[in-house]
BALOBA-1460 file (C-alpha; in Angstrom, 3 decimals):
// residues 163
<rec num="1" residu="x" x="0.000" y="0.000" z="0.000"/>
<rec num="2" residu="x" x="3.127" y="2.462" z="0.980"/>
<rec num="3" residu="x" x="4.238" y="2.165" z="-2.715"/>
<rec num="4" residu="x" x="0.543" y="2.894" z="-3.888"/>
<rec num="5" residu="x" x="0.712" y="6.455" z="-1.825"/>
<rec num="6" residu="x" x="4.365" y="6.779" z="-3.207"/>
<rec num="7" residu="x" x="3.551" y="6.545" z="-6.761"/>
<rec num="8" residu="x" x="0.875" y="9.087" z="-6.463"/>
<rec num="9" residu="x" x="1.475" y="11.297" z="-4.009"/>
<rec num="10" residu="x" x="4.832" y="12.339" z="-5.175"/>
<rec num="11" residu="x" x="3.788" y="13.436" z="-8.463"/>
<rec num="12" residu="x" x="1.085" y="15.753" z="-6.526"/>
<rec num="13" residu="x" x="3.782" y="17.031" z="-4.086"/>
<rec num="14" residu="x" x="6.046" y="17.441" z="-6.562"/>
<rec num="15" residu="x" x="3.500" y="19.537" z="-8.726"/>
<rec num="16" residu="x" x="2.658" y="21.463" z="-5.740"/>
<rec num="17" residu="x" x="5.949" y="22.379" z="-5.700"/>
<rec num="18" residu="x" x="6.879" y="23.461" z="-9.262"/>
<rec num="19" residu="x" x="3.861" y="25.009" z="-9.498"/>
<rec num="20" residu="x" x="5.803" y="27.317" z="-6.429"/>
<rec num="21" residu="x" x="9.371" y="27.318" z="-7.877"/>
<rec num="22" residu="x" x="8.914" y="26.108" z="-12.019"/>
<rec num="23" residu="x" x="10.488" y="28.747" z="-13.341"/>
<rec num="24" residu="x" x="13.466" y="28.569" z="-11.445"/>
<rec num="25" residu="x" x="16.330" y="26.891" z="-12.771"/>
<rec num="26" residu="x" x="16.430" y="24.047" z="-10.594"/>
<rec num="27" residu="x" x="13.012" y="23.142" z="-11.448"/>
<rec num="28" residu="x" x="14.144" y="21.176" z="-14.371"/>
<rec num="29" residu="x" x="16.025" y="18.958" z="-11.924"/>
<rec num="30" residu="x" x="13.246" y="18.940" z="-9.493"/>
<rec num="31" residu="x" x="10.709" y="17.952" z="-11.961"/>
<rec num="32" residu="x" x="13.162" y="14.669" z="-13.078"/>
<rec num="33" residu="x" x="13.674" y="14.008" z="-9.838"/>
<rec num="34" residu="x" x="10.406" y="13.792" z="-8.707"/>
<rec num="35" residu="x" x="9.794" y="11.715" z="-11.587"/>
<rec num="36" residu="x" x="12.724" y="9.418" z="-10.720"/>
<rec num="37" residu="x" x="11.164" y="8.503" z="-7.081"/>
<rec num="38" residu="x" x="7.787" y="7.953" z="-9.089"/>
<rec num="39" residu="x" x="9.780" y="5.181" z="-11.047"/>
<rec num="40" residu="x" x="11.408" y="4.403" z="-7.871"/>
<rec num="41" residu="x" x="7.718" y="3.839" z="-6.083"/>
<rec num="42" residu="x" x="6.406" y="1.963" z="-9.326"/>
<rec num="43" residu="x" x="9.613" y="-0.533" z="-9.330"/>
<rec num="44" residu="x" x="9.305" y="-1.207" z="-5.721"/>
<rec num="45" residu="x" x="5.203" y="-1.865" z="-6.496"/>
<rec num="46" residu="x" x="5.971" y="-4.300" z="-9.090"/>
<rec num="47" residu="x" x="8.526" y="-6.263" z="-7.302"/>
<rec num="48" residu="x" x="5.599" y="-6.076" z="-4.720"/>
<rec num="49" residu="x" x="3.480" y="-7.329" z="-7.012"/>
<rec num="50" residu="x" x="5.122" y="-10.214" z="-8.885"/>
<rec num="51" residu="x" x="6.255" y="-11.637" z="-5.159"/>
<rec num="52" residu="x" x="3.323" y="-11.509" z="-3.623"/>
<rec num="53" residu="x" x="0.184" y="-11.326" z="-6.355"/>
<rec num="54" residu="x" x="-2.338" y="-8.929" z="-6.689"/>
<rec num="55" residu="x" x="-3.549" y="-6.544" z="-4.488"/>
<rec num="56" residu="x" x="-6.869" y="-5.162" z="-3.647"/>
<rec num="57" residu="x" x="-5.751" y="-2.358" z="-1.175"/>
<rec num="58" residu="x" x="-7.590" y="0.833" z="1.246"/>
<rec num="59" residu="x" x="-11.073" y="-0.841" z="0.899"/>
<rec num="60" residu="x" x="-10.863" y="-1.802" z="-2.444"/>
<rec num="61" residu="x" x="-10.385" y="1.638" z="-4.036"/>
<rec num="62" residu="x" x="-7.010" y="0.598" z="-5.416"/>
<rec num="63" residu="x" x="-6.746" y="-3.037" z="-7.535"/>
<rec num="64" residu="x" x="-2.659" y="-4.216" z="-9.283"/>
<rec num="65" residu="x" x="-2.169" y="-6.545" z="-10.636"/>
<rec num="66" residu="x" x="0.841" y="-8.543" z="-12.640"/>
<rec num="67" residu="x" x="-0.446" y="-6.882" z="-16.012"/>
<rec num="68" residu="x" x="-1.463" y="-3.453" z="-14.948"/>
<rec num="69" residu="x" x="1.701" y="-3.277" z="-12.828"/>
<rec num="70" residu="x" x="3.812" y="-2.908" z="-15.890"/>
<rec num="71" residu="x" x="1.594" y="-0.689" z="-17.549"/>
<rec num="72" residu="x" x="1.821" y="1.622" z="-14.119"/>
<rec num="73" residu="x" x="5.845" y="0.971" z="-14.706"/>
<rec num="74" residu="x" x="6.264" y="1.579" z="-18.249"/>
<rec num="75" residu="x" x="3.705" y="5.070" z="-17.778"/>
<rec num="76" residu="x" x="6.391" y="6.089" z="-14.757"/>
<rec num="77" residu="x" x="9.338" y="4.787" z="-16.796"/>
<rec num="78" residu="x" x="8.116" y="7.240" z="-20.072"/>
<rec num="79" residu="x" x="7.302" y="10.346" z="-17.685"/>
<rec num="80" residu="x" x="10.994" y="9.828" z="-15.564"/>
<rec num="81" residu="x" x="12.851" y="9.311" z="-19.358"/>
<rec num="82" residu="x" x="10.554" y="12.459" z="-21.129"/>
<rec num="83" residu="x" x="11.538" y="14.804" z="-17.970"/>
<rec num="84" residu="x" x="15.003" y="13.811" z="-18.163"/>
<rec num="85" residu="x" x="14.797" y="14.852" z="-22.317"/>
<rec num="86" residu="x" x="12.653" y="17.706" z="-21.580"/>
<rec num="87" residu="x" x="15.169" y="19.239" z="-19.611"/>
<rec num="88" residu="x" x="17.467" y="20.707" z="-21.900"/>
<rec num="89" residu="x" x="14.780" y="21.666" z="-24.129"/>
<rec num="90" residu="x" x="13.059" y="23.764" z="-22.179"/>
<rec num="91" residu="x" x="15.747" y="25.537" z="-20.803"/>
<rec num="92" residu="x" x="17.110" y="26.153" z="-24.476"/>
<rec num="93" residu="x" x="13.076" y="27.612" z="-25.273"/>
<rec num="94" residu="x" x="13.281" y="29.886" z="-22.262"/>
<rec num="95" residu="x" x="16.693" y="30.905" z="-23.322"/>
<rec num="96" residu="x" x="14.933" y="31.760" z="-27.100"/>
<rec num="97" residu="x" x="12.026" y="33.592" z="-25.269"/>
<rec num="98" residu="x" x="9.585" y="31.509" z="-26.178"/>
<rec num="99" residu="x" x="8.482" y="30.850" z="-22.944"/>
<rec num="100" residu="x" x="7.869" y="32.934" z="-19.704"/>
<rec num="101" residu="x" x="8.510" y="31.972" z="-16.267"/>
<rec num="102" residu="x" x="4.472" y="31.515" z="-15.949"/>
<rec num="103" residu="x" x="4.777" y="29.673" z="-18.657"/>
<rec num="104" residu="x" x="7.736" y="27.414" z="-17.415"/>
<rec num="105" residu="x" x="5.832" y="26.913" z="-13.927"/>
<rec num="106" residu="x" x="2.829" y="26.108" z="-15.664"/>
<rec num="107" residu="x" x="4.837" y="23.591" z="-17.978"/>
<rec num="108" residu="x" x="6.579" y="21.877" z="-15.016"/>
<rec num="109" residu="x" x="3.732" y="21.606" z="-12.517"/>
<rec num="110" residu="x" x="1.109" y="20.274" z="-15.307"/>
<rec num="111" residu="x" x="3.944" y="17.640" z="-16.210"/>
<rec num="112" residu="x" x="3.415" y="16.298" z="-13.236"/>
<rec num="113" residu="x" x="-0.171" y="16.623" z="-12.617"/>
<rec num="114" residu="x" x="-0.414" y="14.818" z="-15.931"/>
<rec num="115" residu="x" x="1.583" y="12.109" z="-14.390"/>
<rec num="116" residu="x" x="-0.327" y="11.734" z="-11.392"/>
<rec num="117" residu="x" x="-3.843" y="11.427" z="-13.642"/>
<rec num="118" residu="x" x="-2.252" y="8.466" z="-15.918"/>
<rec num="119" residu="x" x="-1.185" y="6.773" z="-12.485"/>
<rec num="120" residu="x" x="-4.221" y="7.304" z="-10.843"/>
<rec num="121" residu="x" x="-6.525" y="6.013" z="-13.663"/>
<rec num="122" residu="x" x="-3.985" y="2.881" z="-14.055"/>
<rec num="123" residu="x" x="-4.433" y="2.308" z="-10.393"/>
<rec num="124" residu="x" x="-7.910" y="2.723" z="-9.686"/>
<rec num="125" residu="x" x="-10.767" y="0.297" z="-8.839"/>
<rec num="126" residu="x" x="-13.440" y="2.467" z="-9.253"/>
<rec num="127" residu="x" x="-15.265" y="4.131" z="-12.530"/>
<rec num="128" residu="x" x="-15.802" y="7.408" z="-11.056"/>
<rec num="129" residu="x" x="-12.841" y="7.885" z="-9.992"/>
<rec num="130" residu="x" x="-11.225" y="6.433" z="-13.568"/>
<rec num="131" residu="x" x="-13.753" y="9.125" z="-15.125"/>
<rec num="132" residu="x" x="-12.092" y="11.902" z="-13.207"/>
<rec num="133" residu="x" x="-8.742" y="11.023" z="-14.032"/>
<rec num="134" residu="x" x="-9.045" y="10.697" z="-17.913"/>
<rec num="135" residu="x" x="-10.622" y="14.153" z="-18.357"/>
<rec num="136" residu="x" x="-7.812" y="15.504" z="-15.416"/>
<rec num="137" residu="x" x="-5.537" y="14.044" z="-17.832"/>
<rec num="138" residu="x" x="-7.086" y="15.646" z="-21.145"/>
<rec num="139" residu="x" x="-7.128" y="19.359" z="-19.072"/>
<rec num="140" residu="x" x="-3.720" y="18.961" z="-18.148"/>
<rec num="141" residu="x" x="-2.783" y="17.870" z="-21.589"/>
<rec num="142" residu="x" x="-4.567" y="20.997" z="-23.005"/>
<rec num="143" residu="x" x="-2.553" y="23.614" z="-20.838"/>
<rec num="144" residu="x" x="0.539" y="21.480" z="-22.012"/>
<rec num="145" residu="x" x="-0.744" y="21.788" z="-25.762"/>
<rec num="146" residu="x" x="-1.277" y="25.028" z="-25.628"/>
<rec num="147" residu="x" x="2.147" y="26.308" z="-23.526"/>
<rec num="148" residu="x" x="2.923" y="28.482" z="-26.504"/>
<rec num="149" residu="x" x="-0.091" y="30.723" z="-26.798"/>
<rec num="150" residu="x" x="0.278" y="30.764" z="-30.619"/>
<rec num="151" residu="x" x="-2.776" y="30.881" z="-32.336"/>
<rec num="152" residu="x" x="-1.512" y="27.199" z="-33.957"/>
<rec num="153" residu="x" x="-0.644" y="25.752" z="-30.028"/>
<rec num="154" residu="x" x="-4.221" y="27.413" z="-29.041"/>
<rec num="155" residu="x" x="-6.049" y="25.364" z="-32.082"/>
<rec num="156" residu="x" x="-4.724" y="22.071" z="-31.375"/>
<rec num="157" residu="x" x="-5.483" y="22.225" z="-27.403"/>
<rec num="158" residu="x" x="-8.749" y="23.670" z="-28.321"/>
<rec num="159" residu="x" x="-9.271" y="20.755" z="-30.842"/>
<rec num="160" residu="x" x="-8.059" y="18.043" z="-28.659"/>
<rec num="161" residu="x" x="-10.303" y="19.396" z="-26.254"/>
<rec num="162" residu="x" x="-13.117" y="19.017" z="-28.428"/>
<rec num="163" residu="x" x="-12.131" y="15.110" z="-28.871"/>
């Protein structure tokens, strides 16, 4: 259950706290780290897992099992690897001016929200709550879509949206 609360709370925490400090220039490290102890949490969940079988946990609000425990892995494997790439990337747009410190904060702290949404609707044994996660995910994907403010950036999240 510990690795459960691991896996999503520090993607919320670690929002929390980009959504404070993302434009700062540690918050591209911050925002990989954070996604490193998410892999961390979803490793130690799936050696949980495979050892011990599937697990029904905090009155059945939470159900893993061998196959969705990869799927939980491989979503906190692609988040850790696309903050690591990200990194560079964004620092080298905020060099450009293309983006704003808002913008930056907004970029790092929806990263992670976006992260936590994935994990929660991969983890979750209840509809509502899978419901709620999807369309947190699309909103979070939206502000990520439309970072730029460009009336091309502004289209697409407004289309996918839409969808």
């Amino acid at each position: 259950m510990i690795e459960i609360l691991a896996i999503l709370g520090t993607p919320v925490v670690g929002a929390l706290v980009l959504a404070i400090a993302g434009e700062r220039r540690q918050a591209a490290t911050i925002n990989v780290a954070v996604s490193a102890l998410t892999l961390l949490a979803a490793a130690a969940l799936t050696v949980r897992v495979i050892g011990q079988g599937p697990m029904l946990v905090m009155g059945k609000l939470f159900f893993v099992d061998p196959f969705n425990v990869f799927l939980v892995a491989l979503t906190a494997f692609v988040g850790c690897t696309t903050a690591i790439f990200s990194r560079p990337y964004m620092m080298i747009e905020r060099a450009h001016g293309r983006l704003t410190a808002g913008r930056l904060r907004l970029y790092h702290s929806m990263f992670q929200i976006f992260n936590f949404t994935m994990l929660l609707a991969l983890l979750t044994n209840n509809m509502g709550i899978l419901w709620v996660a999807l369309e947190a995910a699309t909103l979070a994907t939206v502000l990520l879509v439309s970072l730029y403010r460009t009336p091309e950036s502004l289209e697409a999240a407004w289309k996918y949206f839409i969808l």
